[in-house]
C-alpha positions as CSV (number, residue, x, y, z in Angstrom):
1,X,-1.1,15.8,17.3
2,X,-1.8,12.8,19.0
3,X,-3.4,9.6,17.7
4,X,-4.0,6.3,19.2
5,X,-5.3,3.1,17.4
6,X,-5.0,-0.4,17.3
7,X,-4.4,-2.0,13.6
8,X,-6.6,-4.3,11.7
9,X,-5.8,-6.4,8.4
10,X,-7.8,-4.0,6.6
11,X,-5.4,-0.5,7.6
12,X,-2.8,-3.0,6.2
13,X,-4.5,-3.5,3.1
14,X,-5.0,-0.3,2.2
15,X,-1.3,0.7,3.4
16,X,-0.2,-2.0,1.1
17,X,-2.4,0.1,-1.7
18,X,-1.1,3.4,-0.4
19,X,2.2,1.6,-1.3
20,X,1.4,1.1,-4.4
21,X,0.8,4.4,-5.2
22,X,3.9,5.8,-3.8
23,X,5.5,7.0,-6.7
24,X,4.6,7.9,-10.6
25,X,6.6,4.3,-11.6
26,X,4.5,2.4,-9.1
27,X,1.1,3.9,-10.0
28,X,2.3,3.2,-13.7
29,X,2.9,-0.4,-13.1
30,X,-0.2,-0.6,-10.9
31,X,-2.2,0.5,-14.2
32,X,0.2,-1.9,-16.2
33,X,-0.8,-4.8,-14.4
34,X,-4.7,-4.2,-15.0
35,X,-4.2,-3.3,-18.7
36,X,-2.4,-7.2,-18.8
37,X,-4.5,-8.5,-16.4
38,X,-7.6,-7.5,-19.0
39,X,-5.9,-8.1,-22.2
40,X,-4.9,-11.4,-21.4
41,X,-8.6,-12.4,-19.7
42,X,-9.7,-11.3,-22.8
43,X,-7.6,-13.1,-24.9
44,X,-7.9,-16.5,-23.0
45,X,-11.9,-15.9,-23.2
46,X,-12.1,-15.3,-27.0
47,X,-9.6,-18.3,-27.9
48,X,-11.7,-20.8,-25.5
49,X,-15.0,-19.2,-27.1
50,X,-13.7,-18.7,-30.8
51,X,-10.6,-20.3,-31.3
52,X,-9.4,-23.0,-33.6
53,X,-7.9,-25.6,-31.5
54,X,-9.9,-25.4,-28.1
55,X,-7.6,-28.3,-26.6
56,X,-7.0,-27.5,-23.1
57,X,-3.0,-28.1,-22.8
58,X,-2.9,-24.9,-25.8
59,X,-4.9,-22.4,-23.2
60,X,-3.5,-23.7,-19.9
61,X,-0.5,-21.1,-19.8
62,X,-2.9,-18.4,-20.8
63,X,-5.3,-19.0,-17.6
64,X,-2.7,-19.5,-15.3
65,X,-1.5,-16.1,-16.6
66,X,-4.6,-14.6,-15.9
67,X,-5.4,-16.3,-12.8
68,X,-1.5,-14.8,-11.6
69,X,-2.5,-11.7,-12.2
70,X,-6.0,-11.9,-10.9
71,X,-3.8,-13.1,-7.7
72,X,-1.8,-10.4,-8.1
73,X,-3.8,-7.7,-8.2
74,X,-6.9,-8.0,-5.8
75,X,-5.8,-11.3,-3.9
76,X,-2.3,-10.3,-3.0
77,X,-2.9,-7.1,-0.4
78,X,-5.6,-8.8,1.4
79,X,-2.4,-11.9,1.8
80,X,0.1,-10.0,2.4
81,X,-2.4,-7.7,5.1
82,X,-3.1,-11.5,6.9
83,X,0.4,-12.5,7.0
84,X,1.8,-9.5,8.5
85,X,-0.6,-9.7,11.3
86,X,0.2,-13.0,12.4
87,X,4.0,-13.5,12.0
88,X,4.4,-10.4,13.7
89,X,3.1,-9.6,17.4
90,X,4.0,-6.2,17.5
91,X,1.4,-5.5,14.3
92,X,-1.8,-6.0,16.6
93,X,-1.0,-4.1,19.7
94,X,-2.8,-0.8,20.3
95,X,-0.4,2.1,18.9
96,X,0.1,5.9,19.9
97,X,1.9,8.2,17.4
98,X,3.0,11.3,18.2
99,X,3.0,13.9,15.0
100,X,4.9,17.3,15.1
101,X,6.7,19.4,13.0
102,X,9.8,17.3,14.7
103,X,8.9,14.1,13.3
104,X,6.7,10.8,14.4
105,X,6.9,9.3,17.7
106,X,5.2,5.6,17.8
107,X,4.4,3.8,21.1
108,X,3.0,0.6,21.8
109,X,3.5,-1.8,24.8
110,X,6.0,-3.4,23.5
111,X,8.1,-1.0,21.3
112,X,8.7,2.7,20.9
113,X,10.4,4.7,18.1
114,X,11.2,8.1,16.7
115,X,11.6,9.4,13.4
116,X,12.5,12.6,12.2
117,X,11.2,13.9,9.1
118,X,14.5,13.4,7.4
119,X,14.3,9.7,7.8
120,X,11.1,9.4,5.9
121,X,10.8,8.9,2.3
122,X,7.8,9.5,1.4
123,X,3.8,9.4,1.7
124,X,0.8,8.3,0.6
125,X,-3.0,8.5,1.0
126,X,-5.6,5.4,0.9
127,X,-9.2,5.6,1.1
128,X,-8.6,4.9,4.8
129,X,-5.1,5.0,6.1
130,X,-2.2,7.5,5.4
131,X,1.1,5.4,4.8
132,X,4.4,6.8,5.8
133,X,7.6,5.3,3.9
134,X,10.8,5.0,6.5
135,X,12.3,3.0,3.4
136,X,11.0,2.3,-0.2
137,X,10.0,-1.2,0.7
138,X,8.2,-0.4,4.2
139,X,5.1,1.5,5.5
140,X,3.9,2.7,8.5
141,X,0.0,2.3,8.3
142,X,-1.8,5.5,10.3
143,X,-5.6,4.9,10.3
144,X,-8.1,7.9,9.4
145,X,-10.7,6.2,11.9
146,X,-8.9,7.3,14.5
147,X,-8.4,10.7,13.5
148,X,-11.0,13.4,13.2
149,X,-11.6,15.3,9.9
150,X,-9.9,18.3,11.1
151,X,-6.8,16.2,12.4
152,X,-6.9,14.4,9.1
153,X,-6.9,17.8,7.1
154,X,-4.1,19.1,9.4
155,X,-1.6,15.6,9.0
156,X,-2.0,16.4,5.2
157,X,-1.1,19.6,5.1
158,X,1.9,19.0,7.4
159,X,3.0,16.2,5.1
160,X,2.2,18.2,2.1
161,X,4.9,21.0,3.5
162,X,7.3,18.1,4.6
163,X,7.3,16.3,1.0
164,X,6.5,18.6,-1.9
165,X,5.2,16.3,-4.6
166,X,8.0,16.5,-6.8
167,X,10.6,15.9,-4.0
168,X,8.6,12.8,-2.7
169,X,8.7,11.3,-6.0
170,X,12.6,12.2,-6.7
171,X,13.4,10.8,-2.9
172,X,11.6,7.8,-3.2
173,X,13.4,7.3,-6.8
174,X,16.5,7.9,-5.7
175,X,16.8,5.4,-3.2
């Protein structure tokens, strides 16, 4: 299968969400960090609403705690999506991957690589890009727009039979 495409900030985005997702630990965390994100919002608003002391030096570490994880949560991929685009000229070209039962082939004008199934870690599914893992801290965004249904149904399947869910999880935690 064949698919060409040229990456925006958002295919980034939702890699960077794909890659949160990766493994049972990282979806954990990711559902962590909204259950703190909420409890301390809540906290701060009941203490500034009901509180005994309403000075502003006593709530200060509780906002900026929220605000961090406000940051952190729904700021953060949309950042980190903007910076990889422009400290990297390589992340904007047009792209051609090449997937087979062999492995992924990526071209673009200015680079070209191969990697066999072996050297991938892992996957993972956003609302609009599959993410492939050559590493536990990198991704290789592939965007569903430029992929028919059918080619998205058949990529799927082939990494389904590539990285059975409980391997995927065991490789990715593993290294």
């Amino acid at each position: 299968m064949e698919i060409s495409y040229q990456l925006t900030a958002d295919d980034y985005r939702q890699g960077f969400k794909a890659f949160r997702r990766r493994t049972t630990f990282a979806r954990l965390s990711n559902i962590f960090g909204y259950v703190c994100f909420f409890v301390v919002l809540a906290a701060a608003l009941l203490l500034s609403i009901l509180g005994p002391d309403h000075t502003t030096a006593n709530l200060f570490p509780l906002w900026v705690l929220a605000a961090f994880w406000a940051w952190y949560l729904w700021y953060c991929p949309y950042h980190v999506a903007k910076k990889l685009l422009k400290g990297s000229p390589a992340a904007a070209v047009p792209h051609t991957l090449e997937i087979s039962d062999s492995g992924v082939h990526s071209r673009s004008p200015i680079s070209e690589s191969r990697f066999s199934w072996d050297l991938i870690v892992g996957w993972a599914e956003a609302e609009r890009v599959f993410a492939l893992f050559p590493s536990p801290i990198s991704f290789i965004p592939i965007a569903k727009r430029a992929m028919s249904e059918q080619q998205q149904n058949e990529l799927r399947s082939l990494l389904a039979s590539k990285f059975p869910k409980e391997s995927r999880d065991a490789r990715m935690a593993r290294i």
